[in-house]
C-alpha positions in Angstrom: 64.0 12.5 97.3 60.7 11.7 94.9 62.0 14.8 92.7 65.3 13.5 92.7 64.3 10.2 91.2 61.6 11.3 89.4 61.8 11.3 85.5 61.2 9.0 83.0 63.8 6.1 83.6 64.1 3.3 86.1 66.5 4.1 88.9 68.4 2.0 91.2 70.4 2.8 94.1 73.5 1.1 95.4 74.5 1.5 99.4 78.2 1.0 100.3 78.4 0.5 104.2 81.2 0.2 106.5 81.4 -1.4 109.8 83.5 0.2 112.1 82.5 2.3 114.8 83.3 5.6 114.4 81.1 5.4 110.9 78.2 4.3 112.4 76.4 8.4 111.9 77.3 7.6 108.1 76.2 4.2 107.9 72.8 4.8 110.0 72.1 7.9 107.2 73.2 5.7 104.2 70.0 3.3 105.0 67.8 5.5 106.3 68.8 7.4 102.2 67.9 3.9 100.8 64.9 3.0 102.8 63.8 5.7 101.5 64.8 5.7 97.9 63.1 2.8 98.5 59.4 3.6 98.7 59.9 5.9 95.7 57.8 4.5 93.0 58.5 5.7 89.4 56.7 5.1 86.8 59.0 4.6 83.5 57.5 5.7 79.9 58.8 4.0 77.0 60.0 6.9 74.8 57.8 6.9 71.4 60.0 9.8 69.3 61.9 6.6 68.2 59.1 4.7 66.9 57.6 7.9 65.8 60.7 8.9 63.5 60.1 5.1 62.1 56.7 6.0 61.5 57.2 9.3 59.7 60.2 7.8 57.4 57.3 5.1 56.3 55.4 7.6 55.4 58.5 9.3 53.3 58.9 6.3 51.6 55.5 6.0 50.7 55.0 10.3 49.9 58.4 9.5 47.6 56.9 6.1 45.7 53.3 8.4 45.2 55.3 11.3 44.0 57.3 9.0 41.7 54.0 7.0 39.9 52.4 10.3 39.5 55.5 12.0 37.6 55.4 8.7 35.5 51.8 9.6 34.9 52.8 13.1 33.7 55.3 11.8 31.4 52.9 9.2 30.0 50.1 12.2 29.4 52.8 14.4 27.9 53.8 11.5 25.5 50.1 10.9 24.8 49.3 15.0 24.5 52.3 15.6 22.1 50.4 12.5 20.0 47.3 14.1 20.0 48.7 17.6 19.1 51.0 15.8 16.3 47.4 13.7 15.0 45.8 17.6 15.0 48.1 19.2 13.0 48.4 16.3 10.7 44.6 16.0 10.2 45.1 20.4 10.1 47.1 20.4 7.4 45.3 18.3 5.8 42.1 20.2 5.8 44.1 23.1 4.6 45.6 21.3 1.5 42.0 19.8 0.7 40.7 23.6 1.0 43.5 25.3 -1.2 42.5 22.5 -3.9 38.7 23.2 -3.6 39.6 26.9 -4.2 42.1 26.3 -7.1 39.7 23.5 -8.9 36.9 26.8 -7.8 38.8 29.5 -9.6 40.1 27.2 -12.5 38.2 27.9 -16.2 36.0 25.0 -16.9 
């Protein structure tokens, strides 16, 4: 009977008895069945897969709003990198133009 009612829930037995006489085999067994059921003693776990599914989609949520700031990071760098590369080529070119007048002013007659 302990294998019966073992698990991880809270049991409870109801006894339907009758009285008359020719019953009394069935109605002697029915009790002895419950006074036994009785003494069983089960201990109930609360189940945690529900609280641990809560726990994990927390942690989602949180993985998702990370993921999200850090792309916003990339696209602030990449704004700031293009920028820089757009200052380079600028200040590049500009080199290069002062250069190509140095060697023209260079090879000009005096």
């Amino acid at each position: 009977l302990q294998e019966t009612l073992n698990g991880n829930s809270l049991s409870a037995i109801v006894v339907t008895l009758r009285t008359e006489q020719e019953n009394v085999d069935e109605t002697i067994g029915t009790l002895r069945l419950a006074q036994r059921a009785k003494t069983v003693r089960v201990v109930a776990h609360r189940n945690t897969p529900a609280s641990e599914v809560g726990r994990l989609k927390l942690s989602i949520a949180e993985m998702q709003r990370q993921l999200q700031a850090a792309n916003q990071n990339i696209v602030e760098l990449q704004t700031a990198l293009a920028a820089t590369e757009a200052r380079e080529n600028a200040q590049l070119q500009e080199m290069h133009e002062q250069a190509r007048i140095c060697h023209e002013q260079e090879d000009a007659p005096l």
